[in-house]
Backbone as JSON Lines, residues from 0, in Angstrom:
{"i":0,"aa":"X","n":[-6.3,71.09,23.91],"ca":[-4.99,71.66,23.66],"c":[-4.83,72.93,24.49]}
{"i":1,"aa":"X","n":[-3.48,73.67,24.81],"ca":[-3.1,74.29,25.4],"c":[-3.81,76.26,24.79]}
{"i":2,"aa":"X","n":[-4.09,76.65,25.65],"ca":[-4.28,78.04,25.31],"c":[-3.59,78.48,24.18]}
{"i":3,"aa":"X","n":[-1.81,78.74,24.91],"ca":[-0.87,79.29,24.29],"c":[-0.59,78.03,23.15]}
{"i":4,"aa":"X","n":[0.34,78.6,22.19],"ca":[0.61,77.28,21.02],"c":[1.32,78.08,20.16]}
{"i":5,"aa":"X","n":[2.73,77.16,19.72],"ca":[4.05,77.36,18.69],"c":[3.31,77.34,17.24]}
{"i":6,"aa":"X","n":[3.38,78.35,16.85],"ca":[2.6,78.41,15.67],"c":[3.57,78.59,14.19]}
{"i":7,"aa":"X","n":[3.29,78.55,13.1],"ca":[4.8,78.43,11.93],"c":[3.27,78.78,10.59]}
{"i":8,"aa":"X","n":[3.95,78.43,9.53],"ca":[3.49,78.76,8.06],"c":[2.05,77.78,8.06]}
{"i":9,"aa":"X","n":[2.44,76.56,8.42],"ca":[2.24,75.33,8.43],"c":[0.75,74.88,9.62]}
{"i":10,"aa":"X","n":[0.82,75.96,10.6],"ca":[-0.06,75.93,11.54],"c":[0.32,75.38,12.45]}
{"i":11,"aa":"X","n":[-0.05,75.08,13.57],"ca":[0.44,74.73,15.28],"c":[1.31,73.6,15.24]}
{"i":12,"aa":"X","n":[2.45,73.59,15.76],"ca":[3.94,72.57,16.35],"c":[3.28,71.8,16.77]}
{"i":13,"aa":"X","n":[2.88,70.57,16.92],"ca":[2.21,69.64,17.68],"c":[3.04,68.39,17.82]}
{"i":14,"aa":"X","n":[3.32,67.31,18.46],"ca":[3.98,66.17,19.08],"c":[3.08,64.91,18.7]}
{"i":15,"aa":"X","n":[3.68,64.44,17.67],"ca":[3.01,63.12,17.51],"c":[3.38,62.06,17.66]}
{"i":16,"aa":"X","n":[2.54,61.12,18.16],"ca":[3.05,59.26,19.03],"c":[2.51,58.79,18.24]}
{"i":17,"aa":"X","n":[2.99,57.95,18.02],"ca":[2.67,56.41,17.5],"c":[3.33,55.34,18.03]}
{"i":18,"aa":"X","n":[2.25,54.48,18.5],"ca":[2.21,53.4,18.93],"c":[2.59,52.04,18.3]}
{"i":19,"aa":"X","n":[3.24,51.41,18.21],"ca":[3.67,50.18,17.13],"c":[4.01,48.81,17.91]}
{"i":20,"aa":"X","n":[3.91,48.49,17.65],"ca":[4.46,46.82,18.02],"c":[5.5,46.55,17.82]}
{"i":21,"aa":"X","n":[6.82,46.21,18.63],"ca":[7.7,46.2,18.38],"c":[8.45,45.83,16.89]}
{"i":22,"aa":"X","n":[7.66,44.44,16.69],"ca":[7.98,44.01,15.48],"c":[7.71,44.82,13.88]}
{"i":23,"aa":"X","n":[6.8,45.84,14.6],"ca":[6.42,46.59,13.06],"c":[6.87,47.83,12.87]}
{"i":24,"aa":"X","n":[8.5,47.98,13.95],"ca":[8.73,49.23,13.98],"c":[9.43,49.49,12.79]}
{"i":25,"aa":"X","n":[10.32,48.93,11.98],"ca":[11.12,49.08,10.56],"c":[10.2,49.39,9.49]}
{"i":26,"aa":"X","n":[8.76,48.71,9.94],"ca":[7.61,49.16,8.63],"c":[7.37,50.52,8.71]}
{"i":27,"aa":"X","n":[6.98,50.96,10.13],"ca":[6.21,52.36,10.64],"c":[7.86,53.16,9.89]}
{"i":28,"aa":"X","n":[8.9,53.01,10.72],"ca":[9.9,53.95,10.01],"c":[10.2,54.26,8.95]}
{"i":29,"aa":"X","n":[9.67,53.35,7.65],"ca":[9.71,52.98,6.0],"c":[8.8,54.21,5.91]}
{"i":30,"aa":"X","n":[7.74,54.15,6.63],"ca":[6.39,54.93,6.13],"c":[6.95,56.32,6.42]}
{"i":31,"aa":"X","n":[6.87,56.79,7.53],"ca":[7.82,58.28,7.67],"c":[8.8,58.59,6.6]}
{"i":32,"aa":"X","n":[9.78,57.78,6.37],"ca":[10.97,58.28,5.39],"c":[10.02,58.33,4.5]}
{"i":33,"aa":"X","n":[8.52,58.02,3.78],"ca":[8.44,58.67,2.72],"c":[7.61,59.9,2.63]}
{"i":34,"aa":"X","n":[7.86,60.55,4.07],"ca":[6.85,61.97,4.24],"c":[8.19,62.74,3.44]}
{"i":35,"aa":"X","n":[7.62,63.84,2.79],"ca":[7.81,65.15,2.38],"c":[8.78,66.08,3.1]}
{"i":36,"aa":"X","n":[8.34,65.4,4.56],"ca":[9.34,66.63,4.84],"c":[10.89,65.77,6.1]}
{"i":37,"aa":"X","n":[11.18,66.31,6.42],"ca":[12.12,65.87,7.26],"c":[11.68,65.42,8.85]}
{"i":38,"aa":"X","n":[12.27,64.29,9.32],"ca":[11.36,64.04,11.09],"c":[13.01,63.04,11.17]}
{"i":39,"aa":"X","n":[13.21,63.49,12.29],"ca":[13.94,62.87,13.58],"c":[13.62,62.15,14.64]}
{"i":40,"aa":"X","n":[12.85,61.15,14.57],"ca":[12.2,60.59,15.27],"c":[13.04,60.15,16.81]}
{"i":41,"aa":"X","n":[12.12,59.93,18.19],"ca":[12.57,59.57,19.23],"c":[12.01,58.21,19.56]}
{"i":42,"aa":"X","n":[12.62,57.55,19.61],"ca":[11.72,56.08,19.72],"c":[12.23,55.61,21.14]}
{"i":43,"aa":"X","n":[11.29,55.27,21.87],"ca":[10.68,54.65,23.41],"c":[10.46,53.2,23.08]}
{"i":44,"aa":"X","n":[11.89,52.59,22.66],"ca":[11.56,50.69,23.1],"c":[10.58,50.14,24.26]}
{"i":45,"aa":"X","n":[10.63,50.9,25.17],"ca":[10.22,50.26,26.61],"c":[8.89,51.14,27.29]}
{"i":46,"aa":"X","n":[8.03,51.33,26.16],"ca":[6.97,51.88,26.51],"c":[5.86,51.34,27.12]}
{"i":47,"aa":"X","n":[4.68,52.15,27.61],"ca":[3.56,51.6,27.64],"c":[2.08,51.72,27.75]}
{"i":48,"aa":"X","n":[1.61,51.18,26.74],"ca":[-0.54,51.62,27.12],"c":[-0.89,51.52,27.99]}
{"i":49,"aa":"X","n":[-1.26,51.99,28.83],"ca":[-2.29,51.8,30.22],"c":[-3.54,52.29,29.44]}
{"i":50,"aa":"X","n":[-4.31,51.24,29.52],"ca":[-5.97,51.79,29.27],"c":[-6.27,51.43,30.53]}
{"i":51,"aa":"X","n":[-7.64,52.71,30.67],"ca":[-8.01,52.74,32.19],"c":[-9.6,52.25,31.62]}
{"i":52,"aa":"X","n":[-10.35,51.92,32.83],"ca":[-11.99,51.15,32.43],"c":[-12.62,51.98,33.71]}
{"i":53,"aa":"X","n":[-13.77,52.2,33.28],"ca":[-14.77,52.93,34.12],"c":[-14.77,52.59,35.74]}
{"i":54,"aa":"X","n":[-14.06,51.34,35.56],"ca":[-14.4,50.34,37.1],"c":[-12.79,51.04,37.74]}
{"i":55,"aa":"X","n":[-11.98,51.8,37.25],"ca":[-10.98,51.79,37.45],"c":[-9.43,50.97,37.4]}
{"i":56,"aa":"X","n":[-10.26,49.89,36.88],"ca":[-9.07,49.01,36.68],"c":[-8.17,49.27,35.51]}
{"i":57,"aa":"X","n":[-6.94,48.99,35.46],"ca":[-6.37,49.01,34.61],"c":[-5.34,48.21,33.68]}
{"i":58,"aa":"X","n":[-5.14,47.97,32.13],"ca":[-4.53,47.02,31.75],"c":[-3.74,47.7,30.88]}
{"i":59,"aa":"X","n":[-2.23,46.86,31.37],"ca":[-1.07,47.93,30.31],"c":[-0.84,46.94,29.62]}
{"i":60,"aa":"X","n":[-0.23,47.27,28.62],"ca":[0.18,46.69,26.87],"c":[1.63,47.56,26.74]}
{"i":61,"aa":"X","n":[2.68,46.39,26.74],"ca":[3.71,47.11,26.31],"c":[4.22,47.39,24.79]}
{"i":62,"aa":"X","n":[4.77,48.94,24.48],"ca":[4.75,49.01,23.03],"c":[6.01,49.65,23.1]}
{"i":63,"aa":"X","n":[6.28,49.91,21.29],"ca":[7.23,51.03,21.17],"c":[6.62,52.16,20.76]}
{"i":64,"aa":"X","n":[6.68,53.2,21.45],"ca":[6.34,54.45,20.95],"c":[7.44,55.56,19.9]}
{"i":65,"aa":"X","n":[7.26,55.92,18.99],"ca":[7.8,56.87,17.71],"c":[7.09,58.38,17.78]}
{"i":66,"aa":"X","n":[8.4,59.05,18.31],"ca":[7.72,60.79,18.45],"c":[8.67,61.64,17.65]}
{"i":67,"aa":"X","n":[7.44,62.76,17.17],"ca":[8.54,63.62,16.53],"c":[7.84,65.02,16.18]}
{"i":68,"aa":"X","n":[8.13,66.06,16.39],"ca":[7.42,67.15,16.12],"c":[6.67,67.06,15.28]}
{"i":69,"aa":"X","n":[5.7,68.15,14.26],"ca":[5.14,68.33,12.83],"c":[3.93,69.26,13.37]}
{"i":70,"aa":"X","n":[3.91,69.55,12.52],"ca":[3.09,70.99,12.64],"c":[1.45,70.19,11.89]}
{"i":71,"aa":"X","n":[0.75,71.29,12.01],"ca":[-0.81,70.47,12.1],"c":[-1.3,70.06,10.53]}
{"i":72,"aa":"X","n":[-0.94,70.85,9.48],"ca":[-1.07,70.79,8.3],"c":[-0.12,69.82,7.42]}
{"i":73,"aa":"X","n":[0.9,69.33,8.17],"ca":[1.35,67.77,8.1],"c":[1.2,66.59,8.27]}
{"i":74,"aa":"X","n":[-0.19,66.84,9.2],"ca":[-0.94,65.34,10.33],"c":[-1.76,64.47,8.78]}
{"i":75,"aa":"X","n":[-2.07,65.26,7.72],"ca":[-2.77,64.52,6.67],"c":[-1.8,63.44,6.06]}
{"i":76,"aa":"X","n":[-1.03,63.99,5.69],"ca":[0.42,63.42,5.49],"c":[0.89,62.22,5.98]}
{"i":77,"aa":"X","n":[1.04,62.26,7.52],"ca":[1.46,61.23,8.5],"c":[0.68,60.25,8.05]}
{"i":78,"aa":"X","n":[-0.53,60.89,8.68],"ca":[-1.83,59.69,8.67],"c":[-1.68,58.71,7.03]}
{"i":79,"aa":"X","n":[-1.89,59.56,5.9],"ca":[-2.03,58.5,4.71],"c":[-0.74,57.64,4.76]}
{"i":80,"aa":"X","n":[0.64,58.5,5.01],"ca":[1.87,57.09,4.98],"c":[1.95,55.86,5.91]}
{"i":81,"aa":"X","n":[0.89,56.21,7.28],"ca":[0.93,55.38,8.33],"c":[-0.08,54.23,7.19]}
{"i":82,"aa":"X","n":[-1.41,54.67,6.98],"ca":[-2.46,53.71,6.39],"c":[-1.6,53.07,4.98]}
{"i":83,"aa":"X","n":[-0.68,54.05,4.07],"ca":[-0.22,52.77,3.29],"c":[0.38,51.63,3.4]}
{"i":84,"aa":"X","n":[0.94,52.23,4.71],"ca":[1.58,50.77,5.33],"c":[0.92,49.64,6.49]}
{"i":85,"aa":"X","n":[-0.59,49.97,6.27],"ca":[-1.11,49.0,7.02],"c":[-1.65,49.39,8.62]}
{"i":86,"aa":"X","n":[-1.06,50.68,8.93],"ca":[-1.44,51.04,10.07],"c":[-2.38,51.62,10.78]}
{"i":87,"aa":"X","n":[-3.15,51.06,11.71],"ca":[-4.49,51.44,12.16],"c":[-4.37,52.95,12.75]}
{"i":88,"aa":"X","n":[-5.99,53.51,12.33],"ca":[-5.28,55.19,12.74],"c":[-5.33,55.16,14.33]}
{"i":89,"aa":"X","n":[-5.7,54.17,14.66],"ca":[-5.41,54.66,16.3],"c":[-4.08,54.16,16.73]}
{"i":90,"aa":"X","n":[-3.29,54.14,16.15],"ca":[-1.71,54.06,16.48],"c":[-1.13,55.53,17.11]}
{"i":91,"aa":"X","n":[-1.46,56.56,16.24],"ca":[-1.81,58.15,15.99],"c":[-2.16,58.87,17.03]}
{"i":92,"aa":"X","n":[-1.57,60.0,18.13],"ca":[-2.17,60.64,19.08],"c":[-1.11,61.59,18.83]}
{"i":93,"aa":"X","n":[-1.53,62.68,18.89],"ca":[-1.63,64.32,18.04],"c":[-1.57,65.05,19.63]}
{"i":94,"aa":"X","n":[-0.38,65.37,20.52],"ca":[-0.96,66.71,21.54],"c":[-0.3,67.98,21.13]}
{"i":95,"aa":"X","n":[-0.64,68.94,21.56],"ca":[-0.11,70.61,21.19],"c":[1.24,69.92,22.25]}
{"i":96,"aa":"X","n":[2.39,70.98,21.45],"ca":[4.08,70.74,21.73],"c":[4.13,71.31,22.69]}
{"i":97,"aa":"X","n":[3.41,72.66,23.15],"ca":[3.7,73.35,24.44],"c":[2.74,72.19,25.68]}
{"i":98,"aa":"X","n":[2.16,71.67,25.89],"ca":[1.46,70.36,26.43],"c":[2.42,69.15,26.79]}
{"i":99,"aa":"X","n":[2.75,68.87,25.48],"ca":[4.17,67.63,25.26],"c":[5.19,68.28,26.07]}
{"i":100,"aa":"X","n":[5.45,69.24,26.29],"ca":[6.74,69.97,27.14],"c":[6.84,69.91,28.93]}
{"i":101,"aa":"X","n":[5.3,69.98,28.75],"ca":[4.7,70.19,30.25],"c":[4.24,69.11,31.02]}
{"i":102,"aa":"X","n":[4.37,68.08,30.6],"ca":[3.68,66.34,31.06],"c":[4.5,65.45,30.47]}
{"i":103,"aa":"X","n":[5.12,64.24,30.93],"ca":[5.41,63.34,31.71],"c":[4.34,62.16,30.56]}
{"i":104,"aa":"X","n":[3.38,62.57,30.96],"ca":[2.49,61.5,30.25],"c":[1.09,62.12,29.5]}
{"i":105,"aa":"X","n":[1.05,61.11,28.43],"ca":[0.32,61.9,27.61],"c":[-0.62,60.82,27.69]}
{"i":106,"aa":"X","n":[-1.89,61.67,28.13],"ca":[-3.51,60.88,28.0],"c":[-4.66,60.98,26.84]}
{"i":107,"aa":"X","n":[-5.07,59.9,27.0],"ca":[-6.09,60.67,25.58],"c":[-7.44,60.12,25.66]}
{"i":108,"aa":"X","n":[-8.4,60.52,25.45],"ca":[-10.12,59.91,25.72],"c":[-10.33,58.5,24.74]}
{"i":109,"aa":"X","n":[-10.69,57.6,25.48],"ca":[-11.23,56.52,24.33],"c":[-12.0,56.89,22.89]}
{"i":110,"aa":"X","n":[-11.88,56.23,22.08],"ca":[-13.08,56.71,20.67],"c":[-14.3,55.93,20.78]}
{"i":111,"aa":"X","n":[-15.12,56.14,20.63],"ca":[-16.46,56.02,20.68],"c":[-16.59,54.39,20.14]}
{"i":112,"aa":"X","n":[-16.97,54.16,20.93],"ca":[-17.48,52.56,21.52],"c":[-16.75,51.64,22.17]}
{"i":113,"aa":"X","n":[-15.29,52.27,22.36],"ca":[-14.24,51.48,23.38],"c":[-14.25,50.88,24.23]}
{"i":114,"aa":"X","n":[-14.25,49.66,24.77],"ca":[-14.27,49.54,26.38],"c":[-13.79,50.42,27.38]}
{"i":115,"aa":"X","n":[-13.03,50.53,27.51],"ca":[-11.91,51.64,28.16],"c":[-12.4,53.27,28.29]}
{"i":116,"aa":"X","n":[-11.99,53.88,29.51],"ca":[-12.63,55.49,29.33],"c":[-11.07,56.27,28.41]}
{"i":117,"aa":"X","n":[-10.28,55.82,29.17],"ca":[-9.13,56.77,28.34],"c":[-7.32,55.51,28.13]}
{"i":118,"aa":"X","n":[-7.13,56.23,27.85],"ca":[-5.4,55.78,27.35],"c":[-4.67,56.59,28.02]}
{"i":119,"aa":"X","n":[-3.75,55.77,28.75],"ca":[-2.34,56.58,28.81],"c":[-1.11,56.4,27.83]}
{"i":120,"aa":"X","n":[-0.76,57.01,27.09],"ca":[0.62,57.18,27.04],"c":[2.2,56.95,27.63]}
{"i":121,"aa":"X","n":[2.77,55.59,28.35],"ca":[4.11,55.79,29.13],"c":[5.66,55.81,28.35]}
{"i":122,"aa":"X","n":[6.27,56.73,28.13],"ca":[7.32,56.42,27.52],"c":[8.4,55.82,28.03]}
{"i":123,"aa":"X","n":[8.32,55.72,29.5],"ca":[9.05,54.61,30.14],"c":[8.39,53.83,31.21]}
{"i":124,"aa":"X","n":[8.44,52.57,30.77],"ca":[7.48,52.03,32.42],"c":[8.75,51.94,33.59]}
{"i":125,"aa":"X","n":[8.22,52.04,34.48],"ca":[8.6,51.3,35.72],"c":[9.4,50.71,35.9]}
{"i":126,"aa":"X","n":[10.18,50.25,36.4],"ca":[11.06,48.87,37.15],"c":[10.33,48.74,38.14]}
{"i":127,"aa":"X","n":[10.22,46.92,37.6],"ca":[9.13,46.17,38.58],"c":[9.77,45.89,39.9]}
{"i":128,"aa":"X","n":[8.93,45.77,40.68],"ca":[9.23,45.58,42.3],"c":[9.77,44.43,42.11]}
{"i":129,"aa":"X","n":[10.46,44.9,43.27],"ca":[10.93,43.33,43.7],"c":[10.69,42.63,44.76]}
């Protein structure tokens, strides 16, 4: 995370994604409306995973991505309404808001035993060549 950081009562502003499958986006949104506090979510129909592999190759997975501010002492929160509704915690990627402001794309390290070295984040892919 970033040096500098938006800080509140609550502890650091942070930008959280979630990753969903298109079809399970009305579930994931059920689960939010029953957080505590208020979220405005930005949802990216036309997103996409790029996982990258040691060999450099890479394989994208298209998703919908769900973003929305929350401060760090809310992430407990997220997380249990995401799991009552079935959702794996690696749906979940947490960056500092001053970070989210400054990039385009948000990367994140594989978890321990992944194939893959890291994840990208795309909130819009491409238009394919023609």
């Amino acid at each position: 995370m970033s040096a500098a950081a938006l800080c509140g009562r609550e502890g650091t502003l942070v930008s959280v994604s979630i990753s969903v499958d298109p079809r399970h986006l009305e579930s994931a949104l059920e689960a939010l409306a029953q957080l505590s506090f208020p979220i405005n979510p930005q949802i990216y129909h036309d997103a996409a995973l790029i996982y990258r592999y040691a060999d450099y190759h890479e394989e994208t997975e298209p998703t919908t991505l769900v973003e929305f501010p929350a401060y760090e002492a809310q992430l407990d929160d997220v997380r249990a309404a995401l799991a009552a509704y079935g959702f794996d915690r690696g749906c979940l990627h947490v960056t500092a808001m001053l970070d989210e402001i400054h990039t385009d794309r948000s990367s994140e390290p594989a978890p321990a035993g992944a194939p893959y070295v890291s994840l990208l984040r795309v909130k819009r892919r491409a238009a394919a060549a023609i």
